[in-house]
KEKE-3310 file (N, C-alpha, C; in steps of 0.2 Angstrom, whole numbers, plus 5000, padded with zeros to 4 digits):
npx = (4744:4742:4748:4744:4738:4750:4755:4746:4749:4761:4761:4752:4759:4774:4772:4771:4784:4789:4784:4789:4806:4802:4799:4813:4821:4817:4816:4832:4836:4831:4836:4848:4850:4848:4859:4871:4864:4865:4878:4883:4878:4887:4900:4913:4914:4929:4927:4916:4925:4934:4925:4917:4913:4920:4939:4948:4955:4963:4971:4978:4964:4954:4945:4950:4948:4954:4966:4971:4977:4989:4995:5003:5003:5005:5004:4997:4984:4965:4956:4965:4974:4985:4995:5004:5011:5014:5029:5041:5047:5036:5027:5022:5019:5006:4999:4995:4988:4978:4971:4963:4952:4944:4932:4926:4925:4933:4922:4918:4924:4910:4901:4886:4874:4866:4849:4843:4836:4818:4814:4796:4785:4777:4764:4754:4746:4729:4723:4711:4694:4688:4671:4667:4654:4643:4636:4616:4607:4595:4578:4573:4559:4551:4547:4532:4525:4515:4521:4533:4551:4557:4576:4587:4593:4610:4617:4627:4645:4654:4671:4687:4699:4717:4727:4743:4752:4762:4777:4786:4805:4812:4820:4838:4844:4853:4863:4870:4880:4885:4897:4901:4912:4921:4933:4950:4953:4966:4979:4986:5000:5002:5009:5026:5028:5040:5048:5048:5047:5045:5048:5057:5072:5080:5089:5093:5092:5086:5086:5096:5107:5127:5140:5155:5144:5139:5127:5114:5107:5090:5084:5065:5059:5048:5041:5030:5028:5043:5057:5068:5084:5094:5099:5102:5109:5108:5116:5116:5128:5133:5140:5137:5129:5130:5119:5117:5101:5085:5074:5074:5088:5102:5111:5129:5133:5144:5144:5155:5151:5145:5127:5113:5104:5097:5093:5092:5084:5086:5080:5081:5074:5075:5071:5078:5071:5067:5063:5055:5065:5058:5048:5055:5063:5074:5076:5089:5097:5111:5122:5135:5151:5157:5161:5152:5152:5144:5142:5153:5153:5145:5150:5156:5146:5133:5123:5108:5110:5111:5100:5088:5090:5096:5106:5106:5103:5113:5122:5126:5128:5144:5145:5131:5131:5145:5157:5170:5181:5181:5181:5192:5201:5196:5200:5217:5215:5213:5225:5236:5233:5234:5247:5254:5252:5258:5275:5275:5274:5287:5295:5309:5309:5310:5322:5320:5326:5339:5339:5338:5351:5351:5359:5370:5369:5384:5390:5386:5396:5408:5407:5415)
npy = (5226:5212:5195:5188:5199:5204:5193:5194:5205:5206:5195:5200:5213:5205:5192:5189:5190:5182:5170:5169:5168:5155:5146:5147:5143:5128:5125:5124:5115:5103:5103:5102:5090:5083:5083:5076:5064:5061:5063:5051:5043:5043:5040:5029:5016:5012:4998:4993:4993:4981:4972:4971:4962:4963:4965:4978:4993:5005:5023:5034:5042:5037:5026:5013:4999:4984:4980:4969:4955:4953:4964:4978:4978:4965:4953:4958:4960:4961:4977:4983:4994:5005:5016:5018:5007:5003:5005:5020:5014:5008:5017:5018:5008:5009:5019:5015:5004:5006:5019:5021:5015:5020:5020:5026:5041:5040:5037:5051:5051:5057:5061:5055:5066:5068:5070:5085:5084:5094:5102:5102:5113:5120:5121:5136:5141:5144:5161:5158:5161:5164:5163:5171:5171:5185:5184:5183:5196:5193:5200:5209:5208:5222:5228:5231:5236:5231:5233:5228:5232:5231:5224:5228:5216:5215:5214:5202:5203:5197:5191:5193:5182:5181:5171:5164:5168:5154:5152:5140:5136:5130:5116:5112:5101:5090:5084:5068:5070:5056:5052:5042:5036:5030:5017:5017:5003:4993:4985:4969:4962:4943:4932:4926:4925:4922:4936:4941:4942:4956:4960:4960:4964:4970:4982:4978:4969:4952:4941:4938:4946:4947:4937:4940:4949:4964:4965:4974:4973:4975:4974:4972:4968:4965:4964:4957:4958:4956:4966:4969:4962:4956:4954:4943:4937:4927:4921:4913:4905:4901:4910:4922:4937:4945:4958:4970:4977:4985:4984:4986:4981:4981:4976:4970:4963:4952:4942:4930:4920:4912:4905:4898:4905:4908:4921:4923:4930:4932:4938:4939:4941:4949:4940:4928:4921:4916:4920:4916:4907:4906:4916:4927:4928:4928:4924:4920:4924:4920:4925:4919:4928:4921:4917:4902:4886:4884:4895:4897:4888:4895:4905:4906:4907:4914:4930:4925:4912:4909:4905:4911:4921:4928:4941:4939:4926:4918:4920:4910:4901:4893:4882:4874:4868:4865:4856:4860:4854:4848:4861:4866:4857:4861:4874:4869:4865:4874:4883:4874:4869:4885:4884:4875:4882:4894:4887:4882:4890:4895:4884:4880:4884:4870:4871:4877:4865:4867:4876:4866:4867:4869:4858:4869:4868:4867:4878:4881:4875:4884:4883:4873)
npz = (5247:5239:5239:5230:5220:5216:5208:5199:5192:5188:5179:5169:5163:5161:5155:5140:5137:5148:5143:5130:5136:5140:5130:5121:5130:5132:5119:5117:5127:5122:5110:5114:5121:5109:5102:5110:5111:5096:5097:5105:5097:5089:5090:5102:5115:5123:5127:5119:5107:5110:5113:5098:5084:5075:5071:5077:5081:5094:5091:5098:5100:5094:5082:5072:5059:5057:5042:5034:5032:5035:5047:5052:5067:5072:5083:5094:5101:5095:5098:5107:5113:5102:5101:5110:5108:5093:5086:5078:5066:5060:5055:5041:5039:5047:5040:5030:5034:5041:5042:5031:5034:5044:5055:5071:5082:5101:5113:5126:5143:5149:5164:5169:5174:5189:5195:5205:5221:5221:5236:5244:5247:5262:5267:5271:5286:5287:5296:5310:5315:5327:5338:5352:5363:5371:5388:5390:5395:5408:5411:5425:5438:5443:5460:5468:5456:5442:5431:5422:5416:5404:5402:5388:5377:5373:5359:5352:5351:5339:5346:5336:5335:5329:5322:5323:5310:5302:5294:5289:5286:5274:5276:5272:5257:5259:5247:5235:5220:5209:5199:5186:5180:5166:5165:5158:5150:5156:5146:5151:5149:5149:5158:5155:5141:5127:5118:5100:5085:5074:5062:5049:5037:5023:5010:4997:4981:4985:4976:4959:4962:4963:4969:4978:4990:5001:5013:5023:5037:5046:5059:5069:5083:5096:5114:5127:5141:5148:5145:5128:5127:5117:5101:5088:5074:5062:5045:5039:5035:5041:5051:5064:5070:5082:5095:5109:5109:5114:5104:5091:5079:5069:5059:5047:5033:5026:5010:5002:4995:4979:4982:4990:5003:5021:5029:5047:5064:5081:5094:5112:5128:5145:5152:5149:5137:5121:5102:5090:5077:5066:5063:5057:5041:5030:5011:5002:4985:4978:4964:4954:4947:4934:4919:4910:4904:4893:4889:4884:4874:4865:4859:4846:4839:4827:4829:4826:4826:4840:4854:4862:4875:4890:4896:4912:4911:4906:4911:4926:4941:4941:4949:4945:4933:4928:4937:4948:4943:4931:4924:4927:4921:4906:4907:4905:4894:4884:4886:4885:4874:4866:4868:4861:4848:4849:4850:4836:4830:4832:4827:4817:4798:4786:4774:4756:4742:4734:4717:4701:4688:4674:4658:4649:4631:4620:4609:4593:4579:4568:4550:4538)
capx = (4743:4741:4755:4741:4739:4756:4758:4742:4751:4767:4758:4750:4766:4780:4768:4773:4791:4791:4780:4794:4811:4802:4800:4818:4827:4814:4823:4837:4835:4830:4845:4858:4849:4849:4868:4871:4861:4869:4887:4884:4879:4893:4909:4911:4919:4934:4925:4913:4928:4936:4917:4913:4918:4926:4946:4947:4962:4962:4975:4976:4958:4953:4945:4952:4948:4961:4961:4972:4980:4997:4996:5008:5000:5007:5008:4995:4975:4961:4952:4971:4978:4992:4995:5012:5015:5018:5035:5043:5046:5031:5021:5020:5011:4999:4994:4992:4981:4972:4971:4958:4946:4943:4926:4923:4931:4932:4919:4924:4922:4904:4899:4879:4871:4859:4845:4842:4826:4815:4809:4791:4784:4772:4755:4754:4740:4724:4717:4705:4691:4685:4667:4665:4646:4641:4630:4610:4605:4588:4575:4572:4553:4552:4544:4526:4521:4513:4525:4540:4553:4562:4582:4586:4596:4614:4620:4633:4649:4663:4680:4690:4707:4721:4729:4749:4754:4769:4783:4791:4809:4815:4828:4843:4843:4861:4863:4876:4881:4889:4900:4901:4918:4923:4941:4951:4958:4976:4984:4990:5003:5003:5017:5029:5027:5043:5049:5042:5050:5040:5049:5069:5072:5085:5088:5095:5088:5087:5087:5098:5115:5133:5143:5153:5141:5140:5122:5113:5099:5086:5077:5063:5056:5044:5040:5024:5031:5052:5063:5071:5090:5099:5097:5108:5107:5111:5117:5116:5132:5139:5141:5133:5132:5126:5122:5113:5095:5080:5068:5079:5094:5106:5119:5131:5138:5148:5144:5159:5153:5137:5122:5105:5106:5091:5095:5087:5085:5080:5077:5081:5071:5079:5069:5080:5065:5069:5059:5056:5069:5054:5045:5059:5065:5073:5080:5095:5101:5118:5124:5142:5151:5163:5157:5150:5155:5137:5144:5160:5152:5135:5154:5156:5137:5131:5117:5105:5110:5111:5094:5083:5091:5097:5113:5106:5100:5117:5125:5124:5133:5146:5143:5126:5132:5151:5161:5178:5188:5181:5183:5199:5204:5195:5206:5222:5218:5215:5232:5240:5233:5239:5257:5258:5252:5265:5280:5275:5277:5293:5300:5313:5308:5315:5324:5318:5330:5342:5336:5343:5354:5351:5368:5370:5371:5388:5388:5389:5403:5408:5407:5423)
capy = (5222:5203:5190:5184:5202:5205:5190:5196:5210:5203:5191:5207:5217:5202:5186:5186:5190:5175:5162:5167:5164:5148:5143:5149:5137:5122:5124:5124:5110:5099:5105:5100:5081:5078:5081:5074:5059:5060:5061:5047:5036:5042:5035:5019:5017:5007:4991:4993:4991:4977:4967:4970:4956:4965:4968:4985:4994:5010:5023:5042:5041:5035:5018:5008:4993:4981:4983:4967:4950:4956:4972:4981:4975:4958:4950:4962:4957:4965:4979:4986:5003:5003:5022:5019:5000:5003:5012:5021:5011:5006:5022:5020:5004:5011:5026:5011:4999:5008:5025:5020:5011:5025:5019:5031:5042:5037:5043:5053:5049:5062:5059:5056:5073:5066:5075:5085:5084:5101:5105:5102:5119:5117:5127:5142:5140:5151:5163:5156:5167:5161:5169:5170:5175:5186:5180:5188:5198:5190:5204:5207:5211:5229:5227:5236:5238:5227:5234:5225:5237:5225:5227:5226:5212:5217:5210:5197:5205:5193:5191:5189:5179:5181:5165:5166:5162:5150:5153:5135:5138:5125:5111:5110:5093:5086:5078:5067:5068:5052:5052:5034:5037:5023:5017:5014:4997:4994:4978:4967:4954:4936:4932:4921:4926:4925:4939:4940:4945:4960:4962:4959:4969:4974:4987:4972:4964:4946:4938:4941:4949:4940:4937:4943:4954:4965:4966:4979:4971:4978:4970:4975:4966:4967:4960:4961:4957:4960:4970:4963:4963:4957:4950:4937:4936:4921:4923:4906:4903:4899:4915:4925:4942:4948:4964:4972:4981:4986:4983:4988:4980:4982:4973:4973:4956:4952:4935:4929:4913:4910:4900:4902:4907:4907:4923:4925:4934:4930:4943:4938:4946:4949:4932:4922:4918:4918:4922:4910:4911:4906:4922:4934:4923:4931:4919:4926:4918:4924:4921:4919:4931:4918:4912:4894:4882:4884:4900:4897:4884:4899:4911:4906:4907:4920:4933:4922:4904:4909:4905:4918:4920:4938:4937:4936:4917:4916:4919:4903:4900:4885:4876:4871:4865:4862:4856:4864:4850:4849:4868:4867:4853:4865:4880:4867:4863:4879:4883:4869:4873:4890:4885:4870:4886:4896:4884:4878:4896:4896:4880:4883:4879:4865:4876:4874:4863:4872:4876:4864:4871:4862:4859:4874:4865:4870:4883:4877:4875:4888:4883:4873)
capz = (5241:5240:5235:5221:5217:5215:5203:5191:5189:5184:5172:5164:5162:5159:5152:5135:5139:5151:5137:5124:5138:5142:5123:5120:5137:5130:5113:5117:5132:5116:5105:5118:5120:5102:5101:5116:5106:5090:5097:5109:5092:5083:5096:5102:5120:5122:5129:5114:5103:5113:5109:5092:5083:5070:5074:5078:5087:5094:5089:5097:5101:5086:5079:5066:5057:5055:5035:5030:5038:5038:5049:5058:5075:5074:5091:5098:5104:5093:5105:5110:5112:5100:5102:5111:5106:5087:5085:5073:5063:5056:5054:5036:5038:5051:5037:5024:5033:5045:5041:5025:5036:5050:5059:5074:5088:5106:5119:5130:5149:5152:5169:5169:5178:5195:5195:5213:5220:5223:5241:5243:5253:5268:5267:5276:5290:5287:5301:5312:5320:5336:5339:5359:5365:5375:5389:5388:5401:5409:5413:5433:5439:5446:5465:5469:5451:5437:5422:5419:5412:5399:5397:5380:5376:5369:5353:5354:5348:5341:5347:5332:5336:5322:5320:5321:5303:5304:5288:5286:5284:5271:5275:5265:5257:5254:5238:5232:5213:5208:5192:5182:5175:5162:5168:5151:5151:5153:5144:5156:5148:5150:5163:5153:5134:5122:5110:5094:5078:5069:5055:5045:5030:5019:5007:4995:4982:4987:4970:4956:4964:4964:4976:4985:4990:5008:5014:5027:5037:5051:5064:5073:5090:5103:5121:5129:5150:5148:5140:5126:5128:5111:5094:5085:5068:5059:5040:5035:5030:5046:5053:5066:5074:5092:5099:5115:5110:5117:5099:5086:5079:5066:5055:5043:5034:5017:5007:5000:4990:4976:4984:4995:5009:5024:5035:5053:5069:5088:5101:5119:5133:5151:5158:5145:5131:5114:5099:5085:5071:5059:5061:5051:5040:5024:5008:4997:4981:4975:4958:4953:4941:4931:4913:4913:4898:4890:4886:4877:4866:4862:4860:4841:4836:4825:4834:4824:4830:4848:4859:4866:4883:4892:4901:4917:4910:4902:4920:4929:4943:4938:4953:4945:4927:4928:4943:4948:4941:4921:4922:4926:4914:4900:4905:4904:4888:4883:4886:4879:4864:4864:4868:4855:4843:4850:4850:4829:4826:4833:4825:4810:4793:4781:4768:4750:4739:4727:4709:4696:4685:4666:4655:4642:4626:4617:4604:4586:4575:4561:4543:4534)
cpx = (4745:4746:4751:4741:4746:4758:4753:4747:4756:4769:4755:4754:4771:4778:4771:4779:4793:4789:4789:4801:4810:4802:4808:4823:4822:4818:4826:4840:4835:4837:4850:4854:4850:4857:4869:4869:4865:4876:4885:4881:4883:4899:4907:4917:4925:4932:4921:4917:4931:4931:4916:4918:4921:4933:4947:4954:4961:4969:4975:4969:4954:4953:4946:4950:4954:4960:4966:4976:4989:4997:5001:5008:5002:5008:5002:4985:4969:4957:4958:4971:4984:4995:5004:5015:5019:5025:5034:5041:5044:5023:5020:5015:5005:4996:4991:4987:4978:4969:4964:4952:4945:4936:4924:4930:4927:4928:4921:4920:4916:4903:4891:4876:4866:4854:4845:4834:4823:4813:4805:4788:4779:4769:4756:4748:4736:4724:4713:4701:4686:4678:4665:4658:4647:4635:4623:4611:4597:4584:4570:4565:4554:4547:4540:4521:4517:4518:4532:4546:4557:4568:4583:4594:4603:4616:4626:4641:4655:4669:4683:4699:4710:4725:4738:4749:4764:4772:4789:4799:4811:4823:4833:4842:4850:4861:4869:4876:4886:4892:4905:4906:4920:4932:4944:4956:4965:4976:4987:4992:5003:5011:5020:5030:5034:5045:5046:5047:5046:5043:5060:5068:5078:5082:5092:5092:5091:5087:5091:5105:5118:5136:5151:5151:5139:5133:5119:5108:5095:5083:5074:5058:5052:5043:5036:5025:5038:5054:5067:5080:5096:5096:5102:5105:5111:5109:5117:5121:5139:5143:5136:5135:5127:5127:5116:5109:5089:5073:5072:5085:5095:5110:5121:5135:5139:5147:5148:5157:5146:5133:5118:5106:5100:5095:5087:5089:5082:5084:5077:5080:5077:5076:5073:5077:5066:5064:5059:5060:5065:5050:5049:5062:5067:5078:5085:5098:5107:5122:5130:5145:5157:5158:5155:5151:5149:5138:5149:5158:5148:5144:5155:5150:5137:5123:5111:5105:5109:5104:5094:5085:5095:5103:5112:5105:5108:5124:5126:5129:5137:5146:5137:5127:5138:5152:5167:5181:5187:5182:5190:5202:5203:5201:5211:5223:5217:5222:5236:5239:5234:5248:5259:5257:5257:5272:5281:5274:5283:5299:5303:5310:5311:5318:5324:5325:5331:5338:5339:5343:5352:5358:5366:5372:5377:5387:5390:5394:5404:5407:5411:5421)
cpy = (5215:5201:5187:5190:5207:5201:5193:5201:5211:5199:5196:5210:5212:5197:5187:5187:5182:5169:5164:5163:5154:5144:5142:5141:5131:5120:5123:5117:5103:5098:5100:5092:5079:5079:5080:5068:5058:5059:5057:5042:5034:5041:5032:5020:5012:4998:4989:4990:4986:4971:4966:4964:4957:4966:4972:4986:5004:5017:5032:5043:5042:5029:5015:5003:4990:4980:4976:4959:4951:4961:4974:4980:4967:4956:4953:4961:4964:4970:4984:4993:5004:5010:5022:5012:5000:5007:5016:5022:5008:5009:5022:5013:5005:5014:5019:5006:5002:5013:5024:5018:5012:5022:5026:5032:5039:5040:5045:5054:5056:5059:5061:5062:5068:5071:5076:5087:5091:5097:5105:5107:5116:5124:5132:5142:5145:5150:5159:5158:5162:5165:5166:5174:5177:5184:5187:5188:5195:5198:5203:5211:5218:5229:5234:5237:5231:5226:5231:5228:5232:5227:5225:5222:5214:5211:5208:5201:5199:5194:5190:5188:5179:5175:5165:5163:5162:5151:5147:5137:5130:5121:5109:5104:5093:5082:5078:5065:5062:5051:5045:5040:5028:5024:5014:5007:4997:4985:4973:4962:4949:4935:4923:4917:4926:4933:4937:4946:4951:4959:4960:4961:4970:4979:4983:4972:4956:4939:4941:4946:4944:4942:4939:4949:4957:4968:4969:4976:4977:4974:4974:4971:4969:4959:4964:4962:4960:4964:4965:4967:4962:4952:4946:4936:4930:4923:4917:4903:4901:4903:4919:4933:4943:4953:4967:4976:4981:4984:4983:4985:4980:4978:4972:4964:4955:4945:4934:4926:4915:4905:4902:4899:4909:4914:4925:4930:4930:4933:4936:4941:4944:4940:4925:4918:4922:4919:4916:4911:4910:4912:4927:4930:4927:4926:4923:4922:4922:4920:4922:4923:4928:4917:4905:4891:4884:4894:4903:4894:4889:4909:4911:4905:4915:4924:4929:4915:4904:4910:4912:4919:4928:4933:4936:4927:4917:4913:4916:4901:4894:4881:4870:4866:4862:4862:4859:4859:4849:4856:4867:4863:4856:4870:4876:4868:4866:4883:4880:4869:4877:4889:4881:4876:4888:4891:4882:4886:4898:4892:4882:4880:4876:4869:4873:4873:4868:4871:4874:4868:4866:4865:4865:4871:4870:4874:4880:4879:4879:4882:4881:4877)
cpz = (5242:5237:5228:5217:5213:5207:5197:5188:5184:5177:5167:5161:5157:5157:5145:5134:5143:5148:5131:5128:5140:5136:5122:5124:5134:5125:5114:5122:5126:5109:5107:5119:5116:5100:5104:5112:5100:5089:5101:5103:5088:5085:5098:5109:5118:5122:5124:5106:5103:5110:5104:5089:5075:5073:5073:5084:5086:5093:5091:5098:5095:5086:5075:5066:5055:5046:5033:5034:5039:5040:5052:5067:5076:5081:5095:5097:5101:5099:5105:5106:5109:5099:5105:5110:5099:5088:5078:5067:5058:5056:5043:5035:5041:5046:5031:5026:5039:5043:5035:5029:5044:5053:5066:5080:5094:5109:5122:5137:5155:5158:5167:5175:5184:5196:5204:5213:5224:5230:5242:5248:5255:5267:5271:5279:5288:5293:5302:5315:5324:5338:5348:5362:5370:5381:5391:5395:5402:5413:5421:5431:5446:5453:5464:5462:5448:5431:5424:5414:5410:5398:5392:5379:5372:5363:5354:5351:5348:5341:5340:5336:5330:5325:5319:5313:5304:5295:5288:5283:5281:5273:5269:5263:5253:5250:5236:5227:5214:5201:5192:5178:5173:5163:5158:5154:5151:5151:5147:5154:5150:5152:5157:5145:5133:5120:5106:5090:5075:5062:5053:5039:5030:5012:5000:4991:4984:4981:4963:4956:4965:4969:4974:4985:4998:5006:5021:5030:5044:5054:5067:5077:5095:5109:5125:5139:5152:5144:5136:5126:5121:5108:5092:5078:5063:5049:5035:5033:5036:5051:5056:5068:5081:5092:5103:5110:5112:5112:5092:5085:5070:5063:5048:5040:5025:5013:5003:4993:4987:4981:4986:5001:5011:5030:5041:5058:5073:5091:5106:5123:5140:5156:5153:5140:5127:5109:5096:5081:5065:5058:5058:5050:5031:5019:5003:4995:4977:4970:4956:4946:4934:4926:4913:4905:4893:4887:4881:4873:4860:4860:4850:4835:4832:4829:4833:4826:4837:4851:4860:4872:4884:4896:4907:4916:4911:4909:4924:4933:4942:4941:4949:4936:4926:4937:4940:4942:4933:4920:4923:4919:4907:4900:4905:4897:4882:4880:4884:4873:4862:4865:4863:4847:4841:4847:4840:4826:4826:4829:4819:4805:4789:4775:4761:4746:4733:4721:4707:4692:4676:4663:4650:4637:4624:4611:4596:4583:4570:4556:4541:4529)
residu = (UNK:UNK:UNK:UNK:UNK:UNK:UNK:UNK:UNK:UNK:UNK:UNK:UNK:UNK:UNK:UNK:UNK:UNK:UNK:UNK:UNK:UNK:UNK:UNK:UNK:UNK:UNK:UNK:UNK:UNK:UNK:UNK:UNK:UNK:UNK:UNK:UNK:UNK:UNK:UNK:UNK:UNK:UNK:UNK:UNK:UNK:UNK:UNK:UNK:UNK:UNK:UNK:UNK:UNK:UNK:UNK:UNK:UNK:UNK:UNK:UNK:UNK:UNK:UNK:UNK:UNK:UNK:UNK:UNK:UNK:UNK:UNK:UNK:UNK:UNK:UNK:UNK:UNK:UNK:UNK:UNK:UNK:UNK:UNK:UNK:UNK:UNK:UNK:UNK:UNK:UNK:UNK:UNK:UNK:UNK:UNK:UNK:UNK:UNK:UNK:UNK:UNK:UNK:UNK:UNK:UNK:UNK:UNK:UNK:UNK:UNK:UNK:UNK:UNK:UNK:UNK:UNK:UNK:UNK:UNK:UNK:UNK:UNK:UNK:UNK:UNK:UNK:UNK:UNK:UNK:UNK:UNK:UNK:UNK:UNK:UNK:UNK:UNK:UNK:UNK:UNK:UNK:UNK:UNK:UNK:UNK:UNK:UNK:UNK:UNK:UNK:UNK:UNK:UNK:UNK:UNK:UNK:UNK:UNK:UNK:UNK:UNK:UNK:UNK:UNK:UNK:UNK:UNK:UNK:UNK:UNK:UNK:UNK:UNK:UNK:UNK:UNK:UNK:UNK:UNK:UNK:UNK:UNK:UNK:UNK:UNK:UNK:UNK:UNK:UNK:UNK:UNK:UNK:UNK:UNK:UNK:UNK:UNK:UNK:UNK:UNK:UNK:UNK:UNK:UNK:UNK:UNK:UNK:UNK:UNK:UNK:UNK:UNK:UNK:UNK:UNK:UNK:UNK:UNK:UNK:UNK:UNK:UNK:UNK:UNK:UNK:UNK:UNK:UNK:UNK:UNK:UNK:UNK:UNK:UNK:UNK:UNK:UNK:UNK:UNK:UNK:UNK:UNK:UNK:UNK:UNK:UNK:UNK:UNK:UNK:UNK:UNK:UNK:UNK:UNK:UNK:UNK:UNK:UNK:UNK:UNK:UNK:UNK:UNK:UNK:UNK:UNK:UNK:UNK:UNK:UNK:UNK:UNK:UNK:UNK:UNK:UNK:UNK:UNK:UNK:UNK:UNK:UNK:UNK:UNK:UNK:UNK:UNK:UNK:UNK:UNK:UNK:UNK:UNK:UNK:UNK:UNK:UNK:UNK:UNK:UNK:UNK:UNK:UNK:UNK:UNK:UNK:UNK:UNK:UNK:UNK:UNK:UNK:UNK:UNK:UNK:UNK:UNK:UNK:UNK:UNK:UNK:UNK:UNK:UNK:UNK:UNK:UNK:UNK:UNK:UNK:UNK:UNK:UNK:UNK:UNK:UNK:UNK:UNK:UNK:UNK:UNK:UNK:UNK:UNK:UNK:UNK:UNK:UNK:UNK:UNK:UNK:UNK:UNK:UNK:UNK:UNK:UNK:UNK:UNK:UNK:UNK:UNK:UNK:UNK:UNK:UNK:UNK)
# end
């Protein structure tokens, strides 16, 4: 049996077996392109975020819009991987301004498939048949006679030659796949940046307490080239602290007097560049707890004569309305008008002059 008849056979038997597998791997070839398609327009590589000219920052393989101009990314170049640069710290500002304004996840580094190329088979040679004659016999004349006895010519029989048939063994063809892998960018600092403040907080408030008052602050710095090595916090009042850290710093400080006060910080890296002190910059006004004159006078008022005013108003520190030295002279004369009270309670009194006596007229005379 024939190699063609073979296939009829096949095609008779297994044909609508083989129209359905080929429908089925079609489908499904199609399938996988279009989600292949739909997920390569629904992520955005790195370099893509880096371009767009929206600010975008990537976070966990995830893309954010920067959602407001004060972020948690201060200091740090739209495009960036903040995934190990934010700390701590400031995960609740990430959930507040990024987290709302999700845009898409990151590609992931598919290699593009190379097609390889089929083999193109070589024809199998047909049989050739070769016809080789016979040569005719020529008819000899028979001596003495007239008749010619005719041989009878033989029919040519042909040779058939068979034809080697040659079976091309196919050459392997080596094929190199090349996989386009996207490098993800690395950040590469600018040699000779500063520190940088991120942040200085207290747990305080900053308006509205008296002094002496002991307050808790936080710092927290970064550095995109050194390590940063210490902080110094300046308290405004003439007084600093210092102490070795790496991002984070601490401290603890007690404000004696009323007034306003400017506290700062500045981060020092290992190359000796300092931060600015204007980046964390916190003000604190401390109000004094003595009474102020303006209150003694409003002390003899009835509820109804006495202004609209809360006692924080009434609270004023006496720096701003009286000086030391009229205060003092009121408390003197305070006191001296208690002692000269004192003293005229003490003094003895003029004793009230006797009671006059009148004469008792004499008694009358009896009767001669």
């Amino acid at each position: 049996m024939s190699r063609r008849d073979l296939i009829i056979q096949f095609l008779r038997k297994f044909g609508i077996h083989f129209a359905i597998l080929l429908v089925l791997v079609g489908g499904t070839a199609a399938a996988v392109v279009r989600y292949v398609t739909i997920a390569a327009a629904n992520c955005m590589t790195t370099s893509q975020a880096q371009s767009d000219s929206r600010c975008l920052y990537i976070l966990s393989n995830e893309i954010y819009e920067k959602g407001t101009k004060s972020s948690p990314h201060k200091g740090h170049a739209c495009g960036s991987d903040i995934t190990a640069i934010i700390p701590s710290f400031h995960t609740a500002d990430v959930m507040k301004y990024l987290t709302p304004n999700y845009v898409a996840p990151v590609c992931s580094n598919t290699p593009t498939p190379t097609p390889t190329p089929t083999p193109t088979p070589t024809p199998t040679p047909t049989p050739t048949t070769t016809l080789t004659p016979t040569p005719t016999s020529t008819p000899t004349p028979t001596p003495g006679g007239n008749q010619t006895t005719p041989t009878p010519t033989p029919t040519p029989t042909p040779t058939v030659v068979t034809g080697t048939t040659v079976t091309p063994t196919p050459t392997p063809v080596k094929t190199t796949t090349k996989v386009s892998v996207t490098p993800t960018p690395t950040l590469v600092p600018e040699a000779g940046i500063p520190p940088k403040c991120i942040q200085l907080a207290t747990s305080r408030n900053l308006e509205g307490e008296f002094a002496p008052l002991t307050m808790e602050l936080i710092a927290n710095g970064a550095d995109g080239d050194d390590s940063i090595v210490l902080a110094k916090f300046d308290f405004g009042d003439s007084e600093y602290f210092e102490t070795q850290t790496t991002g984070l710093a601490y401290a603890t400080h007690t404000f004696k007097n009323a007034g306003i006060y400017t506290m700062t910080v500045v981060f020092t890296d290992s190359a000796n560049r300092s931060s600015n002190p204007s980046e964390c910059a916190l003000p604190l006004k401390l109000k004094s707890d003595l009474v102020t004159a303006e209150e003694l006078d409003q002390s003899g008022l009835s509820d109804g004569d006495k202004p609209g005013t809360t006692i924080n108003d009434l609270l004023v520190p006496i720096t701003k309305n009286l000086s030391y030295v009229a205060f003092a002279l009121l408390i003197l004369t305070i006191i001296f008008g208690s002692l000269k009270i004192f003293f005229n309670k003490l003094k003895p009194k003029t004793p009230p002059p006797p009671p006059t006596v009148e004469a008792i007229p004499p008694p009358p005379k009896p009767p001669v």
